[in-house]
Each structure stands twice: as C-alpha cells, then as structure tokens.
C-alpha positions, 0 to 999 in steps of 0.5 A: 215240424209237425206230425201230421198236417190237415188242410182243410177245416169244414167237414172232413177235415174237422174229423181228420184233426180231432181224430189225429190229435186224439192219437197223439199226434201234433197237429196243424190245421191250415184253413185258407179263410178267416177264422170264426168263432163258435156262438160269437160269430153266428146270428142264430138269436135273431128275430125276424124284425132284427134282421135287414129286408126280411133277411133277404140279400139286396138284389143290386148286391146278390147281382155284384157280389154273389151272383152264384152263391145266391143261388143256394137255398141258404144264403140270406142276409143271416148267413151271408158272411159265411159264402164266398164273394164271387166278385173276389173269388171268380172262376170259370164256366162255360155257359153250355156246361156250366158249374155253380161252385157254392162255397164257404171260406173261413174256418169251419167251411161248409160244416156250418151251413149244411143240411145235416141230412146223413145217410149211409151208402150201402153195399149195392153203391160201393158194389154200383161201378163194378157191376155197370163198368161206369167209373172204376170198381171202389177199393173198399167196400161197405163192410170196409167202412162200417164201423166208422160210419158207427163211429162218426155216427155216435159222435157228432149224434144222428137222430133216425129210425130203425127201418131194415133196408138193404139200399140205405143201411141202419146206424146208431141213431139219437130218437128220431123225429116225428111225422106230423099227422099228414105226413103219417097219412102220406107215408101210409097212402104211398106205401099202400098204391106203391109197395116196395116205396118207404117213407121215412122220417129224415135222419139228420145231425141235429141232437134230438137228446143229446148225450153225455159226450154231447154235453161235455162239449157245451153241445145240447140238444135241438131246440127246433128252430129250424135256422141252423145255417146260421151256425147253432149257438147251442151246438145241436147240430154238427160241425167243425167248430160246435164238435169236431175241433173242441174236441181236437183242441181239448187234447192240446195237440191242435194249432190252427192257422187261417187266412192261409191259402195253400199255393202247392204241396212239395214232394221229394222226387227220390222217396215221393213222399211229401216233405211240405206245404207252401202257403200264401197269407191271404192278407199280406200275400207273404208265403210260408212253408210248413213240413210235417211228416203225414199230410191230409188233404180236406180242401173239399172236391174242387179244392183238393184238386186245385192244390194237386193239380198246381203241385207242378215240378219237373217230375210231375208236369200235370200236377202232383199224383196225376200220372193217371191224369185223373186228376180233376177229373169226373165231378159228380153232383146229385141232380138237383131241384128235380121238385113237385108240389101238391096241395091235399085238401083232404088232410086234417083240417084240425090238426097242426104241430109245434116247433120247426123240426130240423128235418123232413121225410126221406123216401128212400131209393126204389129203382133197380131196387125193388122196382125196375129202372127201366134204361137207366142204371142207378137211382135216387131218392126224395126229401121233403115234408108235408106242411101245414101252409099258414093263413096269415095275409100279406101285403097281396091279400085282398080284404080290410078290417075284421074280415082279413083279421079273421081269415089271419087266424084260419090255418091255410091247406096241407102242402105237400113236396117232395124233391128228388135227389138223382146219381150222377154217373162219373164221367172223366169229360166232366172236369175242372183244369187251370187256366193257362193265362188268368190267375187269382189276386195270389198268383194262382190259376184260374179254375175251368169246371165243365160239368154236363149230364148224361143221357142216362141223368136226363132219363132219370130226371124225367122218372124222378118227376113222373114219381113225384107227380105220382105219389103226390096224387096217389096220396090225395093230392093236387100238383100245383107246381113241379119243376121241368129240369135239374137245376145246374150241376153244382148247385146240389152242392154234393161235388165230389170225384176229382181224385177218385179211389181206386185199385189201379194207379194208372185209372185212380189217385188214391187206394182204399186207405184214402192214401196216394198211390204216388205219395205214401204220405199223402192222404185224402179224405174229402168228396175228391176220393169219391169213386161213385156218388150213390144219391144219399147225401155224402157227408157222413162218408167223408167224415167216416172216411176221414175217421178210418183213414187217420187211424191207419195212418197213426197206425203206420206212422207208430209202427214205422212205415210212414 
C-alpha cells in the first residue's frame, strides 16, 4: 500500500507528487497516457526545413484524426504527438452547444504544451460569487492561498513586474522581460487616452535567469525561442516533466505508472473513506487496483469529473460525492479569440529586436474595476504584443529578380494585437454526464459536454471588441481584422468548475482544504474545484492549491486524522 495516490500528472498533479513526496510520503503517480521523456521525446532542436510541410499537419489527416485538437493554436506537425486523437478518444457535443475538449494524454499532460502565462487571482475574484450571488461563496480567500502562490511562484520561476494593482496581485518574480519600442509607445499612448488602463509585460513560466534551485534540476534559463509547446529541452520553462517530477523523483519516494486509465475510485460505505482505485491498462485492457490511504485527484475538469461520476455503488448511484449533484456540473472557460488587430504605421521604422520572447503584453482587468462595467458583472483582460511584421516575399508576392530581393530586406509595419480573455459566469446547465449506451474501447462511458454562454458573456463579448478597437486606434493605429464572436467554449483550453469548492455540502464537492466533503481522504487539486474562473489564466491557482492542500493533508495524516 502506498501512502498517498496522485492520478494525474500534468500540471497540478506534477505538484501534488513532488509536494507529497518531499513530506515523506510513498507516492504513486497514475498517468493514463504513455510515458515521455524529458528532452528525448520533444522536437524543439529542429529547423524549420527539418520539419514536414512547414510543420503543418496534412489537411486529410487534421479532418481524420484531429479535427478538434486541430483547432488549438499549438498543435503542429512539432507538437502533434502530444494531443489526443479524436478519432480514438471520441466524446460528445451537441452542435448548438458545443465544447472542444483540447487534450493531451501521456505523462506530463498539458504541462508541456502550455502558454506559460500566470497570474494570481486577487481578493475581488475569490470575493466575486459572494457579492453577485452567481455560483456559490469560495471557502478561501486569497489571504488563504498567498503564500503558496509564493511558493509555487519560486519554484517553477515567474519572470514579471512589480506594478501594485489590487485586480491582479504582485509575486515573486525572476526579471522580467522587456517591451520592444512599440510596445512601450503603445503602453504609453493607452495609458495617457484611458486612465485607470495598464500595460504590462507578461508575467510567464519561462526562466528569464534561472536560479540555483533551477539549475539543480538541469533546468536554465530562456534562450528565447519562442517554440516552447514542443517541450523545452533545456528546461526553461515549467512543467511536469522539466520541474515538478525530477524533483519529486530525487526524494526516492515517487513511482510512476502510465498507460493506466483509472475506471473509478472505491469507497468504504461504513467509514466513507476511499480505500482504492481501480484501473484498466490502456494496452492490454487488464485491470488493476491500487490502495493507499489518501488520494489526490488531477485528472484535469472533465477528467476529474468522469473518474467521480463513473465511481457508481449502491450507496452513491449519481457517482461518488455527488449527493449534491454538482458533480459535473458548471464548466467554465474564458471566452476566448475575442482578437483585433491594427497596423500603426507611425511607430519607429528604424527599430526592431532579437530573439523571440516567451511572452507578450498583459492589459490587466479594468471593468468594475477602475471603470464601469455597464450591465455586465465581472471582466477581463488582454494578451497580446506589438510586432514588427517582416518583409520577406512568399510565393504571392509580386515582383522578380533585384526588385523582390531588394523589397526581401526592408522590414514590413508594426502590427499591433491584442486578444481579449473574458469570465465565465458558473452555470450548473453547463454540464458534462455520461452516456447512457455508448462506451469507449475500455468499457467506460461516453462523456456529453453542453456548454453555451450567458447573456452576461455576450454582453461582455461585444465590450471586449468595442475596447479592443479602441485602444488600437487610440494608440495610432488602423483595425484591420477583429474578430465578431468568442471562439467556442473549450477551445480557451482554461475548463474548470465541475466539482466546484464550497461551504455547503448540499451546493459543493469539495471544502476549503480541496478535501470531499463525502470523503475525507479524497482531495482535489485541479480546474474541477474552481468555484469562480476570474479572467487570469488558472494554472498557477491550481498548482498553488495542489502546494496547500498536500501539506495539510501530510499534516493530518502525521497527526492522525487521515
């Protein structure tokens, strides 16, 4: 028997096992996918010739086999060994409310392809639900979560700057990147024609200098190649398999299985703690349990909620903790590809820069902020960067000989974008349940994901554009493209709430300690606890969660009450 199990192993679960572990605690890692290595396995020291058909993916093969995977900005011909086959991994979504689930089974998750950017929620987000009765109150607050979020911070290395906002708190940040020229003129023309507006420099996961607990792990710093999806041999940015598990690993209290898919949890229905997990080897479709005495679920949203909702007994016919029936219930994704773009043709034309940072600007929330949100509740902020767009001709480009070779050398304009990233309001209609006839090549059910958006994200969706085009052409420039809707739930690849914390077991799955109100051993540490979704991106929440609720439960199990 183990002491503690961790099912997951992508973001939040890469912490939950190395913070685990570093208690002293025997520690097995369940990964349903197969197992990668570090540096072996990624194809991040390629050139561009080195790859097929510029690194696209076929068109007949996205059609076949990835027609939602496709859709994520990341997936290439680089990085496509890293998502899911839809033609393998099918679920289903209705068309007038659908979900494109982005996925990535093997071990690491989604860790290795992420966008790295991370952000605190602040006090008003975790303060949001109580005070516009949308969702249920957070258990915690962010006092609550401080200090792990210091924690986290300092381990996996956030470059970011100092800037004293109350909507999007400071950290302990690694130096942080720098604007080029036009983004410090951008930055200085919005924040002159929209007081209370910032523009920051992203803060992100990537080592701007690495330090000496970096380096003890064969981690340094960026070299600003700006392909880090593909996994980053040189461990400059965060993941699983760069940070987290070398460092669980070095303890000697970690072992790891992959291709394991957990079928269900079981639960004794006289102490409701939760004595094993049973899995089905995703090759030989042989099953397995596996006991210990605490268990942390990292499944990620949907994942989590399948493992709980297919945890059926006598005891629990909705699925294990669920008597509240919130159990797969309330996803949330930020509205996403909410995109304008503008050229400003009176930036610098003798200026450029080197390399390819790892991030971009951030705008900061505003809305019910320092300025009205009209009849919306909540907000959202921006991502983006100014660029200097190249001159080199392509196969379209008119001209021949000196001419086009000449024109090939003259840098193009500054292109300016900037993306929204809106709150999603919880709403227990937005769901995902099983099916109750089709089953996947294991035996287990079929998922439904319905997700749709409210009025209030529709009436935010059309601010976040109105901003956009504003602050644009404030700034000097010319809209040339913007977008007219979010692109669908799901594919800002942010899902979260499906067993949301709370106060009340009747309304919530789990407490303020990520612990099951029904199961006292049972915690969760992933985007299913989230009670709100605020609009930074969520995953340095998760793994400060994951940080704080490992040392608890190492706590109680020491002092006896686990």
């Amino acid at each position: 028997m183990f002491d503690a199990i961790v099912i997951g192993s992508g973001m939040s679960g890469g912490i939950s096992a190395k913070e685990l572990c570093e208690r002293g605690l025997k520690v097995l890692l369940i990964e349903r996918g197969k197992k990668v290595e570090h540096v072996t396995d990624y194809n991040d020291s390629q050139s561009p010739w080195d790859l097929p058909n510029n690194n696209a993916v076929p068109e007949e093969e996205l059609a076949r086999d990835y027609p939602v995977q496709g859709q994520c900005y990341a997936m290439n011909a680089a990085t496509k060994q890293f998502w899911v086959k839809d033609s393998e991994h099918p679920y289903l979504t209705p068309e007038e409310r659908p979900f494109t689930w982005i996925r990535g089974y093997h071990l690491g998750g989604r860790s290795i392809m992420w966008g790295r950017q991370s952000y605190r929620l602040s006090p008003m987000d975790f303060e949001a639900n109580a005070k516009d009765g949308h969702g249920v109150d957070w258990p915690i607050r962010y006092d609550d979560l401080a200090p792990w979020y210091s924690h986290i911070e300092k381990f996996i290395g956030v470059a970011g700057s100092k800037e004293n906002l109350p909507q999007l708190p400071d950290g302990e940040f690694l130096p942080p990147w720098e604007m080029n020229d036009a983004e410090k003129l951008f930055k200085a023309s919005v924040e002159d024609k929209f007081p209370g507006r910032k523009v920051i420099i992203g803060r992100n996961a990537n080592l701007s200098q690495a330090q000496p607990h970096h380096e003890e792990l064969g981690r340094t710093s960026c070299q600003n190649r700006s392909i880090c999806e593909r996994g980053c041999s040189f461990g400059a940015n965060h993941s699983s398999l760069s940070s987290s598990l070398p460092a669980a690993e070095r303890t000697g209290n970690l072992t790891t299985v992959t291709d394991a898919i957990v079928h269900s949890l079981v639960q004794d229905p006289k102490t409701g703690r939760i004595t094993s997990v049973r899995v089905i080897d995703a090759k030989t479709m042989e099953g397995k349990t596996y006991e210990a005495k605490v268990f942390f679920l990292n499944a990620s949203t949907i994942g989590t909620a399948q493992i709980l909702l297919n945890s059926k007994s006598e005891a629990n016919p909705r699925g294990l903790c669920n008597k509240s029936d919130q159990v797969g219930r309330n996803i949330m994704d930020h509205m996403y590809a909410l995109s304008t773009v503008g050229i400003m043709p009176d930036y610098p034309k003798d200026s450029y820069y080197r390399g390819r940072r790892p991030t971009g600007i951030y705008i900061p929330r505003y809305r019910n902020v320092t300025e009205d949100g009209g009849d919306y509740v909540r907000g959202y902020g921006y991502q983006g960067a100014v660029v200097r767009r190249g001159g080199m001709p392509d196969a379209g480009t008119p001209g021949l000989g000196q001419d086009i070779k000449d024109r090939g050398r003259e840098f193009g304009p500054w292109m300016a974008f900037i993306s929204g990233f809106g709150e999603m309001l919880p709403n227990p209609e937005n769901r995902v349940t099983q099916d109750e006839v089709r089953k996947d090549k294991w035996g287990i059910p079929l998922l439904n994901i319905s997700v749709g958006f409210s009025e209030n994200e529709r009436k935010m969706a059309k601010q976040i554009l109105a901003d956009g085009r504003a602050m644009i052409e404030g700034a000097g420039g010319t809209v040339v493209s913007q977008a007219t809707q979010p692109g669908p739930p799901g594919l800002g690849i942010h899902e979260m709430g499906t067993a949301r914390m709370g106060r009340d077991p009747m309304t919530s799955v789990f407490n303020g300690f990520n612990q099951a109100h029904e199961a006292p051993n049972l915690f969760c540490t992933d985007g299913a606890v989230m009670a709100s979704s605020g609009c930074q991106n969520p995953s340095l929440t998760y793994m400060a969660m994951s940080a704080r609720a490992a040392h608890h439960a190492a706590e109680w199990m020491k002092e006896g009450k686990l």
